[in-house]
C-alpha positions in Angstrom: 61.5 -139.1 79.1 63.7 -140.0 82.2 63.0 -136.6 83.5 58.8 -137.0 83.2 58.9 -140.7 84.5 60.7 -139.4 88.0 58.7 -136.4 88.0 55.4 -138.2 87.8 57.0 -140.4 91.1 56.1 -137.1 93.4 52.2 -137.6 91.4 52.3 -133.9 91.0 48.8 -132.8 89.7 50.5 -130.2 86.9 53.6 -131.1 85.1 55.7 -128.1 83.7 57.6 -128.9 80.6 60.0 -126.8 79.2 60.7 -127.5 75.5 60.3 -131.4 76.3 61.8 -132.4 72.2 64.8 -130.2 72.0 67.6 -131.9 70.4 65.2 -135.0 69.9 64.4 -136.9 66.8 61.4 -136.7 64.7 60.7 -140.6 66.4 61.2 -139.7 69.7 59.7 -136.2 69.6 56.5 -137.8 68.9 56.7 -140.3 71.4 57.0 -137.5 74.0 54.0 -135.8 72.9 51.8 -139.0 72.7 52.8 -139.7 76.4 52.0 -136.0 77.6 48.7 -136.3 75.5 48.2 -139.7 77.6 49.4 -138.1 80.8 46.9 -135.6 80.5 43.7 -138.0 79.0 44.3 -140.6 80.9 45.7 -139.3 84.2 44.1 -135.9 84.3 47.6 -134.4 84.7 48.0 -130.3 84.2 50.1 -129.7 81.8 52.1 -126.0 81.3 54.2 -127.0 78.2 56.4 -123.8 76.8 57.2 -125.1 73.0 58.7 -123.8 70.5 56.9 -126.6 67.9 53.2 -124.8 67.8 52.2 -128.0 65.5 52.5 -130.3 69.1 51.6 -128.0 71.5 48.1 -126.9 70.0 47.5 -130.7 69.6 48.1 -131.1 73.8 47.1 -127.4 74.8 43.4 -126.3 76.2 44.6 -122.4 76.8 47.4 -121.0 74.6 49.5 -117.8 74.5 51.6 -117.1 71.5 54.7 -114.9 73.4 57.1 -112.8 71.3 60.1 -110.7 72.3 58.9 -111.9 75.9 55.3 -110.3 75.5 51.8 -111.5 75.3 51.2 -111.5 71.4 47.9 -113.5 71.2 45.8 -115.8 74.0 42.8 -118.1 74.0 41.3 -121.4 74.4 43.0 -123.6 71.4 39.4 -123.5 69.4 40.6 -120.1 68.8 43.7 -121.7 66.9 41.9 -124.2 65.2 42.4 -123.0 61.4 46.1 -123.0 62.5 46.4 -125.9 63.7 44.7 -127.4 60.7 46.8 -125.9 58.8 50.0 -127.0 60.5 48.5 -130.3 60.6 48.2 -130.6 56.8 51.4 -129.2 55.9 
């Protein structure tokens, strides 16, 4: 959160995050995504967030590509992931 906090000091207009809860617990991993949920609300911040936890990032993400082996598996606006992330959501 350090990181974010003197990031945001330059007011960029799009953050890039790069697995922003690695090594994080549940607690604080949370905490992180509320802020870049507020961050981009609240502050109209861009946001390109590469993540690893799909539940999060469909819960912050507009556009979304699903990459595997380094290749474009799957892309759309998040509506398109909806059931997903209803499912994720529940479970």
């Amino acid at each position: 959160m350090t990181e974010i906090g003197r990031t945001l000091m330059a007011e960029p207009k799009v953050l890039l995050v790069d697995e922003p809860t690695a090594g994080l617990s549940k607690m604080y991993a949370e905490e992180v995504y509320q802020m870049l949920c507020d961050l981009r609300d609240r502050d109209n911040l861009g946001i390109l967030l590469v993540d690893q936890e799909i539940r999060h990032a469909l819960r912050i993400a507009d556009y979304v590509y699903v990459l595997e082996l380094g290749r474009n598996k799957f892309e759309g606006p998040q509506s398109r992931f909806s059931d997903l992330a209803k499912a994720l959501w529940v479970g």
